[in-house]
ZAMARGU-4260 file (C-alpha; in steps of 0.2 Angstrom, whole numbers, plus 5000, padded with zeros to 4 digits):
<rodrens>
0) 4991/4594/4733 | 4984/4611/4734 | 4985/4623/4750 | 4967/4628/4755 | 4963/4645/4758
5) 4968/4663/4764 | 4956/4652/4778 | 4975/4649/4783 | 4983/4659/4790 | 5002/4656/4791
10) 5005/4642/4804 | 5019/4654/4814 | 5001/4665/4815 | 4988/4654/4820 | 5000/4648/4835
15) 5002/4665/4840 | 4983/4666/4841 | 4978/4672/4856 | 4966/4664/4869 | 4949/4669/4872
20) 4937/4667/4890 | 4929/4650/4892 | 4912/4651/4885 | 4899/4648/4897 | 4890/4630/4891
25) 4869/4632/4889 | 4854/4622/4887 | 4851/4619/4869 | 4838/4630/4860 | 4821/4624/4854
30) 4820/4610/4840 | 4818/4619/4824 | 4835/4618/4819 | 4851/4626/4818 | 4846/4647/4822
35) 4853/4660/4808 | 4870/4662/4806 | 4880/4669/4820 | 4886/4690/4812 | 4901/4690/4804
40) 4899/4671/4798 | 4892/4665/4783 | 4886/4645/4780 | 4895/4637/4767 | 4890/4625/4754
45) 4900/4614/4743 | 4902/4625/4731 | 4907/4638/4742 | 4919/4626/4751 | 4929/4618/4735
50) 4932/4638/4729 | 4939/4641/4748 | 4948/4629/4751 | 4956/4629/4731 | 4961/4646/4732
55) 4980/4649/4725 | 4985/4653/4744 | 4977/4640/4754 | 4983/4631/4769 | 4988/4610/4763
60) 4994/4597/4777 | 5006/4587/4770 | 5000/4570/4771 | 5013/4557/4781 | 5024/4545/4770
65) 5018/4528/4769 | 4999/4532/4774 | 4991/4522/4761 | 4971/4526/4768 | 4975/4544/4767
70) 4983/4544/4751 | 4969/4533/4744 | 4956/4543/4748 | 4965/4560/4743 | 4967/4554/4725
75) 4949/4548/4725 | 4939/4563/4732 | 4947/4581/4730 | 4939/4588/4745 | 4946/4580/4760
80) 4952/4590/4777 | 4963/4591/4791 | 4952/4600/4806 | 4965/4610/4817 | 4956/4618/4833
85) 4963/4639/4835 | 4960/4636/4855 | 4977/4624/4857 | 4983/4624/4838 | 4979/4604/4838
90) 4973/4594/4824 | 4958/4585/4827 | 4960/4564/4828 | 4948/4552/4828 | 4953/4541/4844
95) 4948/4525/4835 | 4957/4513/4846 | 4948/4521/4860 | 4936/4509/4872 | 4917/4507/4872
100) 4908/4520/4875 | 4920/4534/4869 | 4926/4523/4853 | 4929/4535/4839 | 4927/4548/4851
105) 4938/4565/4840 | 4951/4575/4850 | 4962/4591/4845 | 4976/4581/4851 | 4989/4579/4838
110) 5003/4592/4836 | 5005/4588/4817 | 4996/4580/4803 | 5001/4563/4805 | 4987/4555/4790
115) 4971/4545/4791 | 4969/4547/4810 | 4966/4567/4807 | 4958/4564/4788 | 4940/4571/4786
120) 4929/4569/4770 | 4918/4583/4771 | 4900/4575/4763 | 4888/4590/4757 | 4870/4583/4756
125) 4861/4595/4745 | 4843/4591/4751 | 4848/4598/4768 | 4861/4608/4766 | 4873/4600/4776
130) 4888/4592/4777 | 4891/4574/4784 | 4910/4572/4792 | 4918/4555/4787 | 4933/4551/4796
135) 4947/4542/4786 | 4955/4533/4802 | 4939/4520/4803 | 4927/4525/4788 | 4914/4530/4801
140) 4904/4545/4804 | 4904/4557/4814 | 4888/4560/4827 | 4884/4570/4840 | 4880/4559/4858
145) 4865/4568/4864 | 4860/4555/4874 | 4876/4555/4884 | 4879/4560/4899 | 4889/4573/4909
150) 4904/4580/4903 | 4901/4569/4891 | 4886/4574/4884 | 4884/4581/4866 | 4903/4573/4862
155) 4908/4572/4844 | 4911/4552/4839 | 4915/4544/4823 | 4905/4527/4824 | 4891/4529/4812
160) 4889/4520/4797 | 4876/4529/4788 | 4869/4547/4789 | 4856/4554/4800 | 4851/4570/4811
165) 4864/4563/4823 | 4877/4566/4810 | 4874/4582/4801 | 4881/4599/4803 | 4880/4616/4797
170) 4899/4623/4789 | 4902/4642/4792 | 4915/4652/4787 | 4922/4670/4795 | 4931/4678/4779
175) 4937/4693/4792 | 4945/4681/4804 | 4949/4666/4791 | 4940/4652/4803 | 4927/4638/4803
180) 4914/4636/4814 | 4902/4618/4814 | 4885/4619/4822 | 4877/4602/4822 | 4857/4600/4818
185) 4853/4589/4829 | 4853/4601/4844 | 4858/4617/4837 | 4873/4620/4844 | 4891/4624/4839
190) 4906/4612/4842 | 4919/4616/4855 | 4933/4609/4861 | 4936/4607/4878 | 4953/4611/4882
195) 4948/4611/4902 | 4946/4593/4902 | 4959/4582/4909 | 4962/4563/4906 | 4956/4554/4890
200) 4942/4566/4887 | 4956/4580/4887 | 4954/4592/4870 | 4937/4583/4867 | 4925/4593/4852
205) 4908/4594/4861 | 4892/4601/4851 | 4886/4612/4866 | 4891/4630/4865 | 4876/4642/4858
210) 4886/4654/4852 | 4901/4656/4843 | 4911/4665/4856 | 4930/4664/4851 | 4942/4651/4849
215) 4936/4636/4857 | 4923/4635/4842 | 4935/4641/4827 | 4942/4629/4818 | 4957/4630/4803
220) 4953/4619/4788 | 4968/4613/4781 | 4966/4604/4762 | 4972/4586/4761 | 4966/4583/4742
225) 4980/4579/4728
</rodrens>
């Protein structure tokens, strides 16, 4: 397996990372899409994400012994990624076993890279430019709930079977900082995780911060591929 870029840090380094001020959530901007990208971060393609993420010193997650989904897929498809959130040093989960309505809901919840539960296929779509998140724990993908509720609204699920708007995201990269950012295109804004909330909802990735404005919406990308 290969390690994937200088977008990593040493591990010692990222969980030394130092917190930043809650971002202030806002209304989501008009309908025309995602709004240029955010200075000092760049939106990555896949060509632009397979040279990253295959570069001699790139971060890798060792994939867990015995996870046959995981190992599967990594031999079948050489881009595939562990999402690790810089706000708590977690790696995102898809919560598969979780009840209706928050089935597949994902989580920066898991202290190490346990397999398929924190597996991503990262799906570029060329027509649109955009990138389609397949979680490996339940072969679903992942959408953004507009039409939820609350503090609930805007929260990230993996519970599609096909790809629409509800599903599709812009990648960018800070080469300065060595972090990933996701903006979804169904309402513009960037994915945070909430490390505020408490109970079952509790590291939650939400799409509804305007701006990226530290390390509740940076991400490490960690490659997963043979």
């Amino acid at each position: 397996m290969r390690r994937t870029t200088s977008v990593l840090l040493s591990l010692s380094a990222l969980l030394a990372a130092s917190a930043l001020t809650v971002p202030t959530a806002v209304a989501a901007p008009g309908a025309d899409g995602p709004a240029a990208a955010p200075a000092g971060w760049e939106a990555v393609d896949a060509a632009a994400l397979a040279r990253i993420t295959g570069e001699k010193d790139a971060r890798r997650a060792p994939l867990a012994a015995g996870d046959a989904a995981a190992t599967a897929a990594a031999a079948a498809e050489p881009e595939l990624l562990a999402v690790q959130s810089v706000r708590n040093n977690r790696f995102v989960a898809t919560e598969k076993n979780y009840a209706a309505p928050n089935t597949g809901v994902q989580r920066a919840r898991s202290t190490e890279f346990g397999g398929s539960w924190e597996s991503y296929a990262f799906e570029w779509d060329e027509a649109s430019e955009t990138y389609a998140l397949r979680s490996l724990a339940n072969n679903r993908y992942v959408a953004v709930e507009k039409n939820y509720t609350g503090s609930a609204q805007n929260v990230l699920r993996a519970r599609s079977t096909s790809v629409g708007g509800w599903e599709r995201f812009v990648l960018y990269y800070n080469e300065t900082l060595d972090r990933w950012a996701l903006q979804s295109t169904l309402n513009g804004l960037f994915v945070a995780m909430e490390n505020g909330y408490t109970g079952s909802l509790q590291y939650a990735l939400r799409a509804r911060s305007a701006e990226v404005t530290g390390s509740w919406e940076e991400f490490v990308l960690y490659d997963i591929g043979a």
